[in-house]
Backbone bond lengths (Angstrom), bond angles and torsions (degrees), N, CA, C in turn:
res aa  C-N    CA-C-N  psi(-1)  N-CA   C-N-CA  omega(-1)  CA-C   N-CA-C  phi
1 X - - - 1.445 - - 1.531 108.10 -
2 X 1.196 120.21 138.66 1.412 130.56 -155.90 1.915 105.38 -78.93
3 X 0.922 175.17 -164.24 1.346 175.03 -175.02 1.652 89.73 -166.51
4 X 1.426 120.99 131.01 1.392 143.96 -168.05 1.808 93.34 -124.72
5 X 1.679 112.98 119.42 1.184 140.15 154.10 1.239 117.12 -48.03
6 X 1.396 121.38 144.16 1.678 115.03 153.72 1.721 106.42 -67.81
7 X 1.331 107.60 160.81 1.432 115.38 170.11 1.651 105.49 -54.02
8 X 1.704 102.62 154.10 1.473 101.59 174.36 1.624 90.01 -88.57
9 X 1.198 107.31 151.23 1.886 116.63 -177.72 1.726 93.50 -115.11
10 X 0.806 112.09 -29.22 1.337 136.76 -152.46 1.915 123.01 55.56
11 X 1.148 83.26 24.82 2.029 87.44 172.66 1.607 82.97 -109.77
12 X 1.965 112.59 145.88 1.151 120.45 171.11 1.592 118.48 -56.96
13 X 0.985 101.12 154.83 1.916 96.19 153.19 1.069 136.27 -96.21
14 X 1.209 120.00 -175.69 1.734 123.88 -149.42 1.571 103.00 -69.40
15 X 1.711 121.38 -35.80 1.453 97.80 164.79 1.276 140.44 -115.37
16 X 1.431 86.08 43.92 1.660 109.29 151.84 1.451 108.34 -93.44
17 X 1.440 123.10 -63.45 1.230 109.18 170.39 1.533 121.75 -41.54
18 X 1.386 131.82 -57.42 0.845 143.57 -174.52 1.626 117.06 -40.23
19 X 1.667 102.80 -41.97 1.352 112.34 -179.45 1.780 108.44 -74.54
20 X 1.506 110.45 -39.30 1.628 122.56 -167.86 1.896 82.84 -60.36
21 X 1.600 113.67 -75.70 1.248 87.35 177.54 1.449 154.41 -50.10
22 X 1.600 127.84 -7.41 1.221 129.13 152.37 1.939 108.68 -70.13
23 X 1.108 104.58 -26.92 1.368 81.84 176.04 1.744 115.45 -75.27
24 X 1.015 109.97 -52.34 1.702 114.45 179.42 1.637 88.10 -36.67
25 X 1.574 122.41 -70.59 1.567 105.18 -159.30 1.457 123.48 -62.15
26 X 1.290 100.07 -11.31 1.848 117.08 166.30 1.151 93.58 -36.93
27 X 1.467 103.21 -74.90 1.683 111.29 -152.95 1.389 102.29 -49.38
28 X 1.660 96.62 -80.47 1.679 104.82 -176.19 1.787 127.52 -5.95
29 X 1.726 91.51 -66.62 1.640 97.12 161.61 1.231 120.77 -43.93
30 X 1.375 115.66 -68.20 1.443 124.32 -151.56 1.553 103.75 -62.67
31 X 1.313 126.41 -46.49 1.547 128.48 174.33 1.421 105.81 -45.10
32 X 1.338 106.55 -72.70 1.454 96.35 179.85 1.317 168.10 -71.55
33 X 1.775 88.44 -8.61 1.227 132.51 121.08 2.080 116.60 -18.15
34 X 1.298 79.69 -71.54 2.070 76.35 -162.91 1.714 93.74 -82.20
35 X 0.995 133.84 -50.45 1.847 130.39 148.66 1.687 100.09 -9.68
36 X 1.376 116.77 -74.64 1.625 93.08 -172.71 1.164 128.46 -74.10
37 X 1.480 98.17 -18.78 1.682 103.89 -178.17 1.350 115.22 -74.29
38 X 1.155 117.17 -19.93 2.023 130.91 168.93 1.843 108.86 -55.36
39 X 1.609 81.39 -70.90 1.728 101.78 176.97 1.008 101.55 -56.12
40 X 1.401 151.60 -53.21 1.684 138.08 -174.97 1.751 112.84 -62.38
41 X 1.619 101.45 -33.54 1.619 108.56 176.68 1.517 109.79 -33.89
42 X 1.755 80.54 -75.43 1.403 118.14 -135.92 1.443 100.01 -112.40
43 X 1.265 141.01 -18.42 1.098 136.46 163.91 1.719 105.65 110.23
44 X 1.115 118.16 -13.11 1.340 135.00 -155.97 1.583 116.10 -151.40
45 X 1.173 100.90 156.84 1.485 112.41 -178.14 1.562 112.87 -145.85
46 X 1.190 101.48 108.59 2.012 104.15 -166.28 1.505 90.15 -58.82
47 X 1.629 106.25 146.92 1.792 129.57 -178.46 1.430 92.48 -54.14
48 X 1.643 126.95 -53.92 1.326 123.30 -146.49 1.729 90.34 -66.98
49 X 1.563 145.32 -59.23 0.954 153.84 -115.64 1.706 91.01 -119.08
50 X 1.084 118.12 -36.66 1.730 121.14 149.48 1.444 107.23 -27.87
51 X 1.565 95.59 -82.63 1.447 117.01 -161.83 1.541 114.58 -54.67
52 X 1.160 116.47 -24.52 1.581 110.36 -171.99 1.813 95.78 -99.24
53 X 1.457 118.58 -16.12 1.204 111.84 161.45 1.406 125.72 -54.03
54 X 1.624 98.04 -61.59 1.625 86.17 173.17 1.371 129.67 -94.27
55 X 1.568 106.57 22.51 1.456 99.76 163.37 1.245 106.98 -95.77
56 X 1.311 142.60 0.68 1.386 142.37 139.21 1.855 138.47 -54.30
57 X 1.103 77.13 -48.91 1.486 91.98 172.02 1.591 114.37 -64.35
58 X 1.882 115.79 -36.51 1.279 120.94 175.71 1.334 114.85 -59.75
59 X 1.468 96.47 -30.92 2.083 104.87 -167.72 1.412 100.58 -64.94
60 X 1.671 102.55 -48.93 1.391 109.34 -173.70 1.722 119.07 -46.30
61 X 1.337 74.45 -63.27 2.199 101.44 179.76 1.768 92.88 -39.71
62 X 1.217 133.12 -53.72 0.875 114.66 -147.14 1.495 113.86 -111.22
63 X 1.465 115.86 -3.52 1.835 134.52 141.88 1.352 110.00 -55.03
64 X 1.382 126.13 -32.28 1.288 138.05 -164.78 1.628 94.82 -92.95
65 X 1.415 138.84 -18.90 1.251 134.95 169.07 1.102 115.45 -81.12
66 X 1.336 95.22 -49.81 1.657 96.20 179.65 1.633 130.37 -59.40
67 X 1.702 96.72 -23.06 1.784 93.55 174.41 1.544 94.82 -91.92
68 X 1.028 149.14 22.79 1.505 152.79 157.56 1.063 105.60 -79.21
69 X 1.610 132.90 -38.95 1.325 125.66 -147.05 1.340 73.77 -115.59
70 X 1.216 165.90 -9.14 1.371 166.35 75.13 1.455 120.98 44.93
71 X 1.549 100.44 -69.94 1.289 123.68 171.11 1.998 128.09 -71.52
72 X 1.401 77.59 -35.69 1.855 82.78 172.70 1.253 119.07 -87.51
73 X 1.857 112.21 -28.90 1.657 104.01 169.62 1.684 99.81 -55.90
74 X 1.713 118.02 -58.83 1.613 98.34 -172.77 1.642 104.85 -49.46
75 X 1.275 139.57 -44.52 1.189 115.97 -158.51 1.929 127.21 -77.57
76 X 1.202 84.62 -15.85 1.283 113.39 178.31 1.536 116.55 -89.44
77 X 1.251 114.39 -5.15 1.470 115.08 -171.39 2.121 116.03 -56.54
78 X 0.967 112.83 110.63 1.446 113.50 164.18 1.702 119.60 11.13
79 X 0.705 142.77 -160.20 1.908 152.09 178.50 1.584 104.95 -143.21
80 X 1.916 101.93 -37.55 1.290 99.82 -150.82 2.154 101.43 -106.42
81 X 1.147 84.42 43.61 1.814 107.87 163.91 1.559 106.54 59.03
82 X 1.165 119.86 38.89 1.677 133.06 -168.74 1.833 81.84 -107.85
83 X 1.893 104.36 142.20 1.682 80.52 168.16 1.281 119.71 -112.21
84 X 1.707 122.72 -179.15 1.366 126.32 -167.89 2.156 95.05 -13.42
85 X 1.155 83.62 161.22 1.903 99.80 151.92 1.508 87.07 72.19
86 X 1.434 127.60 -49.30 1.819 115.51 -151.34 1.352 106.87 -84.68
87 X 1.535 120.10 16.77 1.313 103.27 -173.06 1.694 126.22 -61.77
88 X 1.245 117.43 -43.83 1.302 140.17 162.43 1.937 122.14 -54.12
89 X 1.189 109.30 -33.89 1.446 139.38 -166.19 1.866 80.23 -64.83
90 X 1.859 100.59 135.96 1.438 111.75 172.34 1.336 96.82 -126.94
């Protein structure tokens, strides 16, 4: 007996998103994570090794928004077959 696919939509599904977002919070944690564990060491945290900390965590934070706003355009999508984003659109 044959097993029948969902249509390709071509937007991922929920556990793809689901998975992209555990990775972003990977990061998030894990940086700041070894960030406190430095500063609790050592009292300190060199600027250079700071700085690329939280410019990671921002990328993350804000990959991690973007599959949010990801998830609510699908959930939010119209009734009346307009897609994500056009609800407002005349």
């Amino acid at each position: 007996m044959p097993t029948t696919q969902p249509p390709d939509t071509g937007r991922p599904g929920p556990d793809a998103l689901a998975h992209a977002a555990r990775d972003r919070l990977t990061v998030i944690r894990g940086r700041t994570y070894l960030l406190l564990r430095r500063l609790r060491r050592t009292g300190e945290v060199p600027a250079g090794r700071l700085e690329a900390g939280l410019v990671e965590i921002d990328r993350a934070s804000r990959d991690l928004a973007a599959l949010i706003e990801r998830l609510e355009d699908g959930i939010d999508a119209p009734r009346n077959g307009a897609p994500p984003g056009d609800a407002g659109a005349d």
